[in-house]
C-alpha positions as CSV (number, residue, x, y, z in Angstrom):
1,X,19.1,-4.8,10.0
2,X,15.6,-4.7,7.8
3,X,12.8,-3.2,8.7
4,X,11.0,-5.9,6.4
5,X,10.3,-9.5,8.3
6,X,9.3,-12.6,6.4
7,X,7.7,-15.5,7.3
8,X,6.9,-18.7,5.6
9,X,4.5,-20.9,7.2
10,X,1.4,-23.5,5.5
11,X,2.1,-22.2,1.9
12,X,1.4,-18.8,2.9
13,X,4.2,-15.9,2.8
14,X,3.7,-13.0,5.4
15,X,5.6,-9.6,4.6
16,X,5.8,-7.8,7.8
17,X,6.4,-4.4,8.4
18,X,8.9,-4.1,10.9
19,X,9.4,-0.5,11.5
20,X,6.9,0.3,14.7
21,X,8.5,3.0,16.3
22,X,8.1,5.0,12.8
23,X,4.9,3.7,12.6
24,X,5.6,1.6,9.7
25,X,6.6,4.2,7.4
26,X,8.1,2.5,4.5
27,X,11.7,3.8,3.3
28,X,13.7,3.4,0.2
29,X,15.3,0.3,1.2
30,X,11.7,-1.2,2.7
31,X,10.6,-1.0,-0.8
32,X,13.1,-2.8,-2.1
33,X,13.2,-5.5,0.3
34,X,9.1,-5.9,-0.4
35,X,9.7,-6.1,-3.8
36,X,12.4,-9.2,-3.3
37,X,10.2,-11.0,-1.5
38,X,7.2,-10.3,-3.9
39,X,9.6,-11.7,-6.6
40,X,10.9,-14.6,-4.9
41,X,7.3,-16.1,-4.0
42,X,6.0,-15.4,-7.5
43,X,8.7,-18.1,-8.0
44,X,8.5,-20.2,-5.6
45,X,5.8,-22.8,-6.0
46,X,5.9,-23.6,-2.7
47,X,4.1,-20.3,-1.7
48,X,0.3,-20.1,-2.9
49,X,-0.6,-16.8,-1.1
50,X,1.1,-13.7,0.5
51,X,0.2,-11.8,3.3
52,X,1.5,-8.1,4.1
53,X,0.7,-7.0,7.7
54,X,2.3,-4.5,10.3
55,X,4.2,-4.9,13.3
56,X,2.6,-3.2,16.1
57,X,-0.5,-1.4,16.2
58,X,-0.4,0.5,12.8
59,X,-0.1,-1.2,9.6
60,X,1.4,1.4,7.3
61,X,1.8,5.2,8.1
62,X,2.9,6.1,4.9
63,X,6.2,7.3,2.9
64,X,9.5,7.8,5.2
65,X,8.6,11.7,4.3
66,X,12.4,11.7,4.4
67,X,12.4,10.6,1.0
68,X,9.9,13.3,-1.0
69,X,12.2,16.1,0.9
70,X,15.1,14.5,-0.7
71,X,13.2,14.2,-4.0
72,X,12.2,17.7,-4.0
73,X,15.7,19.3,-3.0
74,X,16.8,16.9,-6.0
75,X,19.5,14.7,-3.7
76,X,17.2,11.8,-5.5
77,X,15.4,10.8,-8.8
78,X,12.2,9.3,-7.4
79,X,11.8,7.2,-10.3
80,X,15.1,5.4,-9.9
81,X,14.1,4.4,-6.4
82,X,12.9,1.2,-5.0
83,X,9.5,2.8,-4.7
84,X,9.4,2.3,-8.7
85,X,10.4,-1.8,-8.2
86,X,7.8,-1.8,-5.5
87,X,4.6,-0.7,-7.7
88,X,5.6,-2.5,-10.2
89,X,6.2,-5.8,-7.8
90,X,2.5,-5.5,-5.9
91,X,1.0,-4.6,-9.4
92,X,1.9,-7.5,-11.1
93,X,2.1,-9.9,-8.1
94,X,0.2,-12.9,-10.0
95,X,-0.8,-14.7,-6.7
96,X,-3.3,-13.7,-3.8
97,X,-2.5,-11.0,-1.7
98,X,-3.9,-10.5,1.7
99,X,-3.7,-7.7,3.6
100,X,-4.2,-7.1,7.5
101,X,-5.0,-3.6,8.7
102,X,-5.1,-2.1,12.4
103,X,-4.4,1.3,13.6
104,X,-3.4,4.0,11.0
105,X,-2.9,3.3,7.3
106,X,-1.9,6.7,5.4
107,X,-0.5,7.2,1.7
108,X,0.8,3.9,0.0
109,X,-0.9,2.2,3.1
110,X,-3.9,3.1,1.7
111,X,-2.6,2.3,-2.1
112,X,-1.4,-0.5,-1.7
113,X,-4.8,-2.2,-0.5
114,X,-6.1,-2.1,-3.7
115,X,-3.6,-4.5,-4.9
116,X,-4.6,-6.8,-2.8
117,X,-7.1,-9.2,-3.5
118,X,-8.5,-9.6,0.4
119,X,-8.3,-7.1,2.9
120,X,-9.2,-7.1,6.5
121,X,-9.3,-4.4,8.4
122,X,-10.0,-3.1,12.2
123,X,-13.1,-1.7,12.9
124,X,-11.6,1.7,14.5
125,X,-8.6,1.9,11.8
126,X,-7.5,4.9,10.2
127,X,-7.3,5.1,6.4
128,X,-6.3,8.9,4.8
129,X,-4.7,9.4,1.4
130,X,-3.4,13.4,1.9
131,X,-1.6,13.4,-1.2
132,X,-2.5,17.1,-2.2
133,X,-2.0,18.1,1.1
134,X,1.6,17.1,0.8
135,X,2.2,19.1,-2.8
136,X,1.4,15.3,-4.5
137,X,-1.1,13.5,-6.4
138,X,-2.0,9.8,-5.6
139,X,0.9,7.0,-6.2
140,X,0.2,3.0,-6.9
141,X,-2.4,4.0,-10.0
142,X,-4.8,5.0,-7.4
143,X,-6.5,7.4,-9.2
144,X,-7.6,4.7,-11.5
145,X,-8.3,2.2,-9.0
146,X,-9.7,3.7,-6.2
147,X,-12.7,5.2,-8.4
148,X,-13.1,2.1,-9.6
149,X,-13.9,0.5,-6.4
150,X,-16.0,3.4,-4.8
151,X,-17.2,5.9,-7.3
152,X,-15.2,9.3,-8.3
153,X,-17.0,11.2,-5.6
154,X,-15.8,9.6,-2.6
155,X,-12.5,8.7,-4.0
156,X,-12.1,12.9,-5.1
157,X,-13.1,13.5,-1.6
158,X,-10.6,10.8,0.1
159,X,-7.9,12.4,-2.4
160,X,-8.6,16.1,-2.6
161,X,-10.1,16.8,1.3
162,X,-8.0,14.5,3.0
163,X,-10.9,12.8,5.1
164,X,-10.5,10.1,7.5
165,X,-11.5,6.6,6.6
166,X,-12.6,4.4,9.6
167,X,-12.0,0.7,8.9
168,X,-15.7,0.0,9.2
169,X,-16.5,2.3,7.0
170,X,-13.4,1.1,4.6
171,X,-15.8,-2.3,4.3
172,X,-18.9,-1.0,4.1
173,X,-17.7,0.8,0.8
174,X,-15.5,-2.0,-0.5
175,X,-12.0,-1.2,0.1
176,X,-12.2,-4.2,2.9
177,X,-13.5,-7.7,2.6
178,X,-14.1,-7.2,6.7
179,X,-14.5,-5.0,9.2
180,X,-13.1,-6.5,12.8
181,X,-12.2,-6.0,16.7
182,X,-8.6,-4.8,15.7
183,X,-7.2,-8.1,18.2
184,X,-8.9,-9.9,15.5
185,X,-7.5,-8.5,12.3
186,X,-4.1,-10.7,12.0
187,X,-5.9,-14.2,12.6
188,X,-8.8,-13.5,9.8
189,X,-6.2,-12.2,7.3
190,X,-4.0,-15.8,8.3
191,X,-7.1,-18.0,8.3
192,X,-7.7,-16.4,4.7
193,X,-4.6,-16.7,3.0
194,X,-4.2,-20.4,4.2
195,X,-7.3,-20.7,2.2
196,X,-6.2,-19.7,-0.4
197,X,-2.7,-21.2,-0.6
198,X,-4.7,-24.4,-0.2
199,X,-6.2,-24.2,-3.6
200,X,-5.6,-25.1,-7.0
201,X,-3.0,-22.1,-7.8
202,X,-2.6,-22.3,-11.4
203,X,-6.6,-21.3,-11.5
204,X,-6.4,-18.7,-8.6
205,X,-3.6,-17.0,-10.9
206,X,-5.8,-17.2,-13.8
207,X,-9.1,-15.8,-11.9
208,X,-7.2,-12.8,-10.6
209,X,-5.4,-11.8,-14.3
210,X,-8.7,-12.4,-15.7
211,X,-10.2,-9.7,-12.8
212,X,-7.6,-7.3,-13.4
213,X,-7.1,-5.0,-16.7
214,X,-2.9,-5.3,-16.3
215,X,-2.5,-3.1,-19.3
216,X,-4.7,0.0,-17.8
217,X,-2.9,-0.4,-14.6
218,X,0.5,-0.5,-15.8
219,X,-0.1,2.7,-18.1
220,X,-1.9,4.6,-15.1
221,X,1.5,3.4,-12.8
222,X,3.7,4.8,-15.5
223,X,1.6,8.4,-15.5
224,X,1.3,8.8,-11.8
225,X,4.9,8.1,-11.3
226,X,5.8,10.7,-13.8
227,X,3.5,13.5,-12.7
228,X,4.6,12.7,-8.6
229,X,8.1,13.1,-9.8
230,X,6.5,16.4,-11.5
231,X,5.1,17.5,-8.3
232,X,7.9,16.6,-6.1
233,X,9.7,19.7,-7.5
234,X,7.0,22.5,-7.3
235,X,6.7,25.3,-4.9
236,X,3.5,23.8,-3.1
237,X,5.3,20.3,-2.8
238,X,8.7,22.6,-1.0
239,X,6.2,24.3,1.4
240,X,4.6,20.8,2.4
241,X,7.9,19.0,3.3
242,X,9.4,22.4,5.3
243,X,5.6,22.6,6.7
244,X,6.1,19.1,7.8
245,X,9.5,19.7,8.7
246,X,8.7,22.5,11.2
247,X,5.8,19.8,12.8
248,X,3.1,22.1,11.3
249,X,2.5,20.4,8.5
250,X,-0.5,17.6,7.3
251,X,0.5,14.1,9.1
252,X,2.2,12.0,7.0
């Protein structure tokens, strides 16, 4: 059974996390079943917009952290997982993405919002990119993007302190369209994507290549990937996992 549920309704394709009891914590095989469905509605020109929420009350709680011990005892090559097909999937997505966040988004739930091209967000939701604390540096060329949406020193602070992001906070700073009642969050996102499916696609596809420099991203994906699988193996990045292991560790 997936933890990844699709739903195809008024042009628009939802992607939803279906993993609650974990939080949402994306495994190997979530990532590939993302990136499917990321591949079969660039396709399909029946689908004009896709939306990526989270069952339950948190959207994205990060990594399975399953899969970084693995990497880091070597029982798997990072960069011949499905988290590789996912970047690359969300990163060159050529239609809208929406996002909907409530409760806690942490690691590549953070990431991945700024691969989206609307995001909505509840007011009291938790946003935290502890890369460093894990061992790591920051995944989905976030170190790129995320300055370029906010400035080096906030981003440096998000990335090297660990600090909580509140979701009203997240839109005041422009990592969110909006910042809502968290029983709000899921209809805005909806109402928005239908919006956008119900436009002219072939010039919403060209707006958003136009808005993003494709070749920059793709060569900061291809460094971060290589220096997290560099990381994965170092002292500091063993600690972190047994750390985490032992529930004494950073929160994932």
């Amino acid at each position: 059974m997936s933890d990844i549920r699709t739903e195809n309704a008024n042009r628009v394709l939802s992607i939803i996390l279906d993993r609650p009891a974990k939080k949402n914590a994306i495994t190997d095989a979530m990532y590939g079943d993302i990136a499917a469905a990321l591949a079969r509605a660039a396709g399909d020109s029946g689908i004009g917009a896709v939306l990526i929420r989270g069952e339950g009350p948190d959207f994205c709680a990060g990594n399975d952290i399953s899969m970084f011990a693995a990497a880091a005892a070597g029982e798997q090559d990072i960069l011949a997982s499905n988290t590789g097909l996912f970047l690359d999937a969300i990163s060159t997505f050529p239609k809208p993405l929406v996002a909907a966040v409530t409760g806690r988004a942490i690691g590549i739930g953070v990431t991945m919002l700024l691969h989206c091209d609307l995001v909505y967000v509840a007011e009291d939701a938790e946003l935290r990119t502890p890369f460093i604390d894990l061992g790591l540096v920051p995944e989905a060329a976030s170190a790129l993007t995320l300055p370029e949406r906010i400035g080096h020193v906030r981003s440096f602070a998000l990335f090297a302190l660990g600090e909580a992001l509140r979701g009203a906070e997240a839109a005041a700073i422009g990592i969110a369209n909006r910042a809502l009642p968290a029983d709000e969050v899921a209809r805005a996102a909806e109402v928005a994507a239908r919006a956008l499916a119900a436009k002219p696609l072939s010039a919403l596809v060209a707006t958003k290549a136009l808005m993003r420099n494709a070749e920059a991203i793709a060569a900061a994906l291809d460094a971060d990937k290589k220096a997290f699988a560099a990381q994965l193996q170092t002292p500091e990045a063993a600690a972190a996992f047994a750390a985490f292991a032992a529930r004494k560790g950073p929160p994932a």
